[in-house]
N, C-alpha and C positions, 0 to 999 in steps of 0.2 A: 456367611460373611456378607459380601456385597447382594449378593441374591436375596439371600434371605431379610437385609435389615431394607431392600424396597417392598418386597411381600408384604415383610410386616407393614409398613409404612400403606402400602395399597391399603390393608383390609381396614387401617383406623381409620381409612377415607368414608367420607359419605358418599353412597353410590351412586346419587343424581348429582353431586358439587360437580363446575364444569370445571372442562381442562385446565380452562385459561381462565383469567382473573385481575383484573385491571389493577396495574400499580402504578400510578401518577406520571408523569412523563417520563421516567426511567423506562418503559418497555412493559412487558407485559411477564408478571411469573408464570414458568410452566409447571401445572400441577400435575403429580406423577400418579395421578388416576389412571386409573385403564394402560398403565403402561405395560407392554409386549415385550417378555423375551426370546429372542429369535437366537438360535443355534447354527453353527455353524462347523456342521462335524467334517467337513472337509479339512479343518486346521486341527481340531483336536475338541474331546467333551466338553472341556471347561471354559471354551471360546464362544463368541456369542457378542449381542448389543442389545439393547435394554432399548426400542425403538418407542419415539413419539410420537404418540398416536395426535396429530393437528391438525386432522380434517375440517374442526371448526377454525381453526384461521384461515384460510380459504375452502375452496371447493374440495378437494379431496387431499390438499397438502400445503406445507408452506411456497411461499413464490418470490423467488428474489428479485427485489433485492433485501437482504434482513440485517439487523444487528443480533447474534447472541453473546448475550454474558455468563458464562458460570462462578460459580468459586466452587475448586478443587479440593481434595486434600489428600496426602496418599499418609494411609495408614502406618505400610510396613516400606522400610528402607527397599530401594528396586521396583518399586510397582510400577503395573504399566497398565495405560489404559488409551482412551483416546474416542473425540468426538468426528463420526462420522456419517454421513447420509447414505449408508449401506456399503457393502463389500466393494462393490466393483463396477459403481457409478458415481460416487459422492468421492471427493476429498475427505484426510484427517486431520484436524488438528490435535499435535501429539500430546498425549498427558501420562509423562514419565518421570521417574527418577532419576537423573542424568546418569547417578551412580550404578546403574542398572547394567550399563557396560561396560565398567569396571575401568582397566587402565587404557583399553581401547574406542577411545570416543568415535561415535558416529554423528554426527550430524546433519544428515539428513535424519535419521531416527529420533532427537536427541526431544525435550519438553518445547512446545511452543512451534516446532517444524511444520512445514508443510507436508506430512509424511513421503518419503521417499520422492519430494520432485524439488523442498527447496528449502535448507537448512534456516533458524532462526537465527537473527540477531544479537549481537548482546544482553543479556537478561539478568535481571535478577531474579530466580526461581528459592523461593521460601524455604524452608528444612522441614524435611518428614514430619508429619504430626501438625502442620497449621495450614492454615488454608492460603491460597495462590486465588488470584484474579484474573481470568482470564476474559477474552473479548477475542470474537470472530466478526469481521463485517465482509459481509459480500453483496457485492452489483453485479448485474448479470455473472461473468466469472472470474470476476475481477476481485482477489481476496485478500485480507489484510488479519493478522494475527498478534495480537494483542498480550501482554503479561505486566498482569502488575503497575499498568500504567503506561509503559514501552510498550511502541510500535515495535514486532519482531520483523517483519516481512511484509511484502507487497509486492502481487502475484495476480496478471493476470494470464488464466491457462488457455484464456480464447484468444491472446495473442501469441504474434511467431514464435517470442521465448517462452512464453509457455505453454506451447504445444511441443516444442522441440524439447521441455523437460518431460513433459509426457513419452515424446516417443523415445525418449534414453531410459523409462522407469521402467517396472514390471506391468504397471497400468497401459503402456502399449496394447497390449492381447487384450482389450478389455474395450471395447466399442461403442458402449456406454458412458462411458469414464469421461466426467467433465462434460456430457452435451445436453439434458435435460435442465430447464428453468425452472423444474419445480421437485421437489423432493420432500422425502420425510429427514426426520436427526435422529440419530442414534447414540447413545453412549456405548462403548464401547464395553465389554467384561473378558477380560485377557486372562482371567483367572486370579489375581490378587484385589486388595481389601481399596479400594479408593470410594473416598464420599465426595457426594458434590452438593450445593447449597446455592439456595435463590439464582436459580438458573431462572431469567429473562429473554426475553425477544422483544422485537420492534421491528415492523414493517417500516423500511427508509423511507422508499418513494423515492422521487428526484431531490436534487440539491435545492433548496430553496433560496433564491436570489442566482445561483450559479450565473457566469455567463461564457460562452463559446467565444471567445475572441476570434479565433480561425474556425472559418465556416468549410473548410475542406473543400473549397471550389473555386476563389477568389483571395483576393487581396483587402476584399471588403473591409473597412474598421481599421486599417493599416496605412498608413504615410510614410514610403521611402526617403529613405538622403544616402544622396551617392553624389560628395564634394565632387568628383572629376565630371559633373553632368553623362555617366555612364546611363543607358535607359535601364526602366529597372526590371525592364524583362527579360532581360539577359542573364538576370542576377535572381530574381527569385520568380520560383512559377510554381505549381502545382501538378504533381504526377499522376496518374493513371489510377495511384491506392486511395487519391486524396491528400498526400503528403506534402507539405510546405517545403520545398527546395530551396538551399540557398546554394549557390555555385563558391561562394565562398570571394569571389573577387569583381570586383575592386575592393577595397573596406569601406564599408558605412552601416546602414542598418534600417529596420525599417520600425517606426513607431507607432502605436497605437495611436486613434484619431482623439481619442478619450484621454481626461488625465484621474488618476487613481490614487487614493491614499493609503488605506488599512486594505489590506485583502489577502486570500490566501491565493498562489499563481501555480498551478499543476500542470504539466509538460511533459514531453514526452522527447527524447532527442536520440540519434544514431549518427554518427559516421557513415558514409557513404557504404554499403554495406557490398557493393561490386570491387570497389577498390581496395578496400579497407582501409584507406588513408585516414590516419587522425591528423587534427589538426585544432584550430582554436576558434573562439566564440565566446560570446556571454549573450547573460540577458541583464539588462539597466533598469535600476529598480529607481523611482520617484526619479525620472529625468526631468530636468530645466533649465531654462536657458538657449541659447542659442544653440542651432546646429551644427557640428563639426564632429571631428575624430580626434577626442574623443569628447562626449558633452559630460555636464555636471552631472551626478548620478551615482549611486552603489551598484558596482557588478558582482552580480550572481556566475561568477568563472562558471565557464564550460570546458575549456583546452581538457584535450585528453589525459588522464590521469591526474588534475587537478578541478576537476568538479568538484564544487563546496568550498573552493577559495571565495574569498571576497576582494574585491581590487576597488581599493576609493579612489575614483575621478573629478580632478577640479576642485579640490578641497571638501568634496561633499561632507560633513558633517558625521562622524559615526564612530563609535568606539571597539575596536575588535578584541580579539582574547589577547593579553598580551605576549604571554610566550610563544604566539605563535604567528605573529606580526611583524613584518621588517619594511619600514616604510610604509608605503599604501598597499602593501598584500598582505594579505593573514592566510595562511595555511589553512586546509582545513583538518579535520582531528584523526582520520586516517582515508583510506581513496576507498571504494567501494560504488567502482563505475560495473559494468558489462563489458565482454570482450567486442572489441572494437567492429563495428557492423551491427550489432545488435542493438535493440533498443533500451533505451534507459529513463528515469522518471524521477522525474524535478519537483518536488514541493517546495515551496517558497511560501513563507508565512511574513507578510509586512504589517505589522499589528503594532501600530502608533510608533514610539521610539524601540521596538525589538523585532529583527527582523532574520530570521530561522532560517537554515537551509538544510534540504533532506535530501539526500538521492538514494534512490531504490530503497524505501522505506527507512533511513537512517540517520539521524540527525549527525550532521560534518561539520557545523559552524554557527554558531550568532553575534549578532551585531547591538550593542543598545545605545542608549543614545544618539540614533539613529533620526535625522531632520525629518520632523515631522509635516507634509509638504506635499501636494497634490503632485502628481509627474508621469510622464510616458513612461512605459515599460517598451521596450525597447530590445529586436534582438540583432546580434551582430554579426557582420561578413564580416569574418578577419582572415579568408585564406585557404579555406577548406571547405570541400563540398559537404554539407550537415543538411539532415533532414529532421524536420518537426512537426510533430503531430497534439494533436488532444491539448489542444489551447486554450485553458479555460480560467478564472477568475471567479473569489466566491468573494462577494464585500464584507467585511466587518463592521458592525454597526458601531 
């Protein structure tokens, strides 16, 4: 079955063709020359991973950060399989049947999972017998899981949360798990029929253009307004981890020194994580105008449980979804924060008149018709001590 039709596939290779093989700026195909079955009789005969041998992409292994692409396909109704960087150091991305578990769904097990540390997304997963598109991208350990075009998940395991899912999994006992930068990929063989097809890779590298708006040490790049002449170091400082502190009061906010059009704005944000107190905030996308509480601009809501609203200020200009708009709020499409103290992650896409909101890898809301219009981005003290980290800005050309 699965064994046997890469065998065969190995021997009609040419024995000096390299691994690898350039294909145009998609990534790179991996050629399944010289690929390694590794056994795994601890679980049972029929278990095992089908390992990629890529010591020519680097020194003796790959080294993240990478993109891989596969396309999937499961043969027989139930199959299960899954891509891995060995037993019990790599994470899995899962490649399953959903119907595999029959009327008791698992979710962290389920197609597309982080296996056992962080269920997928909504998804649309293909019917037995065609092929599924799948995408892994990972930065140091910071992972993103991909299907069919949907972002499932967005997971990094070197931070608190996701080492705290670590120490809840079975991967705990496992002391390797998540801490090497370099690795091999394996595909997984659970014992049933799954093919895979134009499987790619792509060394990332850094973000090109990226930029750091919070330098983790300073105010640098940043312009407070605090109408009651409050000083602003009372109000936001910098903690011990590197973390942007706002005490949450008086209300105002503090604004970039720059102003910004098209861009994508990625974040990182918690609730006071001693107190657990929630409370409210935003971040002000294309601000203009004069100073005050509040200025012209589209808020990116923060308030507790409705991260991925939008609230238009000042008449700013912008069309939201309508059934889910009552005045200047638009709802967003369901909540899908962190329990309150832990950290959570804000993509914000402002791409000319459409402007996108993600939190924890999940699209909540958009906006179009959105004034197209250089402006601060802007975040706010409304009340509640919040902390923010990883404050960064990628331009749109």
């Amino acid at each position: 079955m699965a064994c046997q039709r890469l065998r065969e596939h190995r021997q009609q290779r040419e024995q000096d063709r390299q691994r690898l093989r350039p294909a145009g700026g998609h990534g790179q195909d991996l050629d399944l020359h010289g690929v390694q079955h590794v056994q795994d009789p601890g679980l049972c005969p029929k278990l095992g991973a089908f390992l990629l041998q890529l010591g020519e992409l680097t020194t003796a292994s790959f080294v993240m950060p990478i993109l891989l692409s596969p396309k999937f396909g499961l043969i027989n109704a139930g199959s299960s399989a899954g891509i891995v960087a060995t037993w019990s150091s790599g994470p899995e991305y899962q490649v399953l049947d959903d119907a595999y578990f029959g009327a008791e769904p698992q979710p962290l097990h389920e197609a597309g999972s982080l296996y056992a540390i962080e269920e997928a997304g909504p998804k649309s997963l293909r019917p037995v017998g065609e092929f599924n598109r799948g995408k892994i991208v990972v930065r140091g350990w910071a992972i993103e899981h991909w299907l069919n075009g949907t972002r499932l998940l967005s997971c990094d395991l070197a931070g608190d949360e996701g080492k705290a899912r670590i120490q809840a999994s079975k991967f705990a006992s496992m002391p390797l798990f998540a801490k090497s930068d370099k690795g091999r990929i394996a595909l997984q063989d659970h014992g049933d029929e799954v093919a895979y097809r134009s499987l790619k890779l792509r060394e990332l590298g850094e973000h090109p253009g990226r930029i750091a708006l919070f330098n983790g040490r300073d105010l640098t790049g940043w312009v407070p307004f605090l109408p009651d002449g409050s000083d602003p170091a009372q109000v936001w400082s910098v903690d011990a981890e590197g973390n942007l502190v706002c005490s949450g009061t008086p209300a105002g906010y503090i604004q970039t020194a720059e102003d910004y059009t098209s861009y994508v704005l990625e974040l990182d944000w918690r609730w006071d994580p001693v107190t657990k107190q929630p409370g409210n905030s935003g971040v002000l996308l294309r601000k203009t105008g004069e100073d005050k509480v509040w200025p012209r601009s589209l808020e990116a809501q923060l308030m507790a449980d409705h991260a991925g609203d939008f609230w238009i200020i000042d008449g700013f200009p912008a069309t939201t979804v309508p059934e889910r708009t009552n005045g200047r709020n638009a709802k967003h499409s369901h909540a899908n924060e962190n329990p309150v103290g832990q950290w959570n992650h804000y993509r914000i896409s402002v791409d000319r008149g459409l402007v996108t909101l993600e939190v924890n890898g999940q699209v909540l809301n958009q906006a179009s018709g959105v004034l197209e219009v250089p402006g601060r981005i802007c975040l706010q003290s409304e009340g509640a001590p919040i902390h923010f980290r990883n404050v960064r800005l990628t331009p749109i050309g």
